[in-house]
N, C-alpha and C positions, 0 to 999 in steps of 0.2 A: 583826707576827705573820704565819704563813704560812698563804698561803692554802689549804684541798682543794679540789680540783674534783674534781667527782662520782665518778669510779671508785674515788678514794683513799679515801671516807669509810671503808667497812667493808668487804671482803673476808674471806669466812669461809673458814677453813682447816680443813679434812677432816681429823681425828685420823685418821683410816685408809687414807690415800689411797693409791690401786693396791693395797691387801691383796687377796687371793685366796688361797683354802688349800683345806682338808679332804682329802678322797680322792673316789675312785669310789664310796664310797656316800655321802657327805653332802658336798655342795660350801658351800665360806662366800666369800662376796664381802658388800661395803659395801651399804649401802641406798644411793640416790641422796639428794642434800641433802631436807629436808623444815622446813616450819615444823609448829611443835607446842604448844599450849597447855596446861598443867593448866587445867583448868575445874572448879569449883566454883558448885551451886546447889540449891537446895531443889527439890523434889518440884513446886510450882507453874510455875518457871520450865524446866522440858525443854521443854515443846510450844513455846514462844517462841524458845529457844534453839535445839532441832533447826531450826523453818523457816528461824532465819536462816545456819544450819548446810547445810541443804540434804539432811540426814539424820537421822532420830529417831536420839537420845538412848538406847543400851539402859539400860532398867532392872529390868535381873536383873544377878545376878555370875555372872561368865565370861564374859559376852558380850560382841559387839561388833557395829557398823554400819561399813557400809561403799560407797561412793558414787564417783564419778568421782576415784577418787585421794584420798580423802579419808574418815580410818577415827577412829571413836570409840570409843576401850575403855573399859570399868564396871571402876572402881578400886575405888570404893565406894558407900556407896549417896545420896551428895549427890557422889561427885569421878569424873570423866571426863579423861584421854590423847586430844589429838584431836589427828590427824596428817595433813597434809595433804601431798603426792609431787607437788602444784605449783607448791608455796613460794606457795600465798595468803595473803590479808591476813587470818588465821584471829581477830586482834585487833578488826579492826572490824565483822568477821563477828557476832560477838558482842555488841560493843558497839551492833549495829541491832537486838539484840533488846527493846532499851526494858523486859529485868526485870532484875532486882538477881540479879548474880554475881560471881562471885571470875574473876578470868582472867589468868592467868601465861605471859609469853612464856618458852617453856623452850628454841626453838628451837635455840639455841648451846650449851643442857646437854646434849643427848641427841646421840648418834648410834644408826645401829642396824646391826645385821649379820644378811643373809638365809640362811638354813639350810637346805638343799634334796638332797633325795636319799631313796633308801630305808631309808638310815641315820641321816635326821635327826634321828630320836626319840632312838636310842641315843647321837649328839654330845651333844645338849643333856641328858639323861640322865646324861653323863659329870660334870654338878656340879649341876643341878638334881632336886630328890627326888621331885619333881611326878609324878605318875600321866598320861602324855604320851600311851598309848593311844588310839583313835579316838574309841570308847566313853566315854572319862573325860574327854577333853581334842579335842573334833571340828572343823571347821574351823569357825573363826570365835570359836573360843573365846581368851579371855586370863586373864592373873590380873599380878598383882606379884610376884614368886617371890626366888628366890636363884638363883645359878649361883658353887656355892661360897661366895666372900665378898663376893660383887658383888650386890647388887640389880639386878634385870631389871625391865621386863614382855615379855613373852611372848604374842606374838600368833601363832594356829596358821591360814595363808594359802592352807592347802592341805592335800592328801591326807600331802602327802610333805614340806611346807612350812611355816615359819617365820620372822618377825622377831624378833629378839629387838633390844630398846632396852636401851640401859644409859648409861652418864653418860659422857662425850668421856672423862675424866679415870682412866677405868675400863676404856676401852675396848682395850688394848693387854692387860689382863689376860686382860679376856673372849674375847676375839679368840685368845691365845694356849692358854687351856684350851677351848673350843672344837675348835680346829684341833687341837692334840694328841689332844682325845675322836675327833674326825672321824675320823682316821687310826688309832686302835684301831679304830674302827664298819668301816671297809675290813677291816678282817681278820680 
């Protein structure tokens, strides 16, 4: 049998590696790698789980928390997006909270693409329906959406600012209607 030594075990490969697009009003480049868990838990178990998290748990919809690299979005009202931009161990993170949750490495499902510009609303706008406004949709805010035929979520990171997540498998679609919205937003 052949043996791995460590660097062979697993190397993860970036479905969008060197993308860059959009125009002069909405620039799109990759998010850097990140780990990410779905998390799943009852109403008792947030305060246990934000300490071992390092950040409360939001519990409203649209909202989100956000900490040293490390951001939790309200999926619903028991499920949370937590994405950590330092590749931590968000599984055992978890697992030192000692209450009963659901917790899914999605790491390798998701990548994400950053949306930024003064045109970023109208990009994302170019296939998601969402009311994007400051007003309707303000920083900090998320949801689950669509972008066309793709499932998102959608995280607003700023004034002019956005992540949007979508599935590795998905992400050559979203990337490409995106950048085509980007570049109508330019003009």
């Amino acid at each position: 049998m052949a043996e791995l030594i460590g660097a062979d075990l697993a190397t993860r490969t970036l479905p969008l590696a060197g993308f860059h697009g959009g125009s002069g009003a909405a620039s799109l480049s990759v998010a850097a790698p990140a780990t990410r868990i779905s998390l799943r838990a009852k109403p008792d178990a947030v305060a246990a789980l934000s300490g071992a998290l390092g950040l409360s748990l939001p519990v409203k919809a649209k909202t989100s928390a956000s900490a040293n690299g490390r951001h939790a979005l309200w999926l619903g009202p028991d499920e949370w997006l937590v994405i950590d931009e330092n590749e931590a161990d968000l599984m055992a993170a978890v697992a030192s909270s000692g209450v009963l949750h659901s917790a899914t490495d999605i790491s390798h499902r998701n990548t994400a693409i950053l949306v930024k510009g003064r045109g970023a609303e109208v990009a994302i706008n170019g296939g998601c329906p969402q009311d994007l406004s400051l007003a309707a949709f303000p920083v900090g805010a998320c949801s689950r959406t669509v972008l066309a035929k793709a499932e998102i979520v959608l995280l607003r990171t700023g004034e002019d600012a956005f992540r949007v997540e979508c599935w590795r498998s998905f992400s050559p679609y979203v990337s490409a209607l995106l950048n085509e919205a980007a570049e109508d937003a330019g003009n």
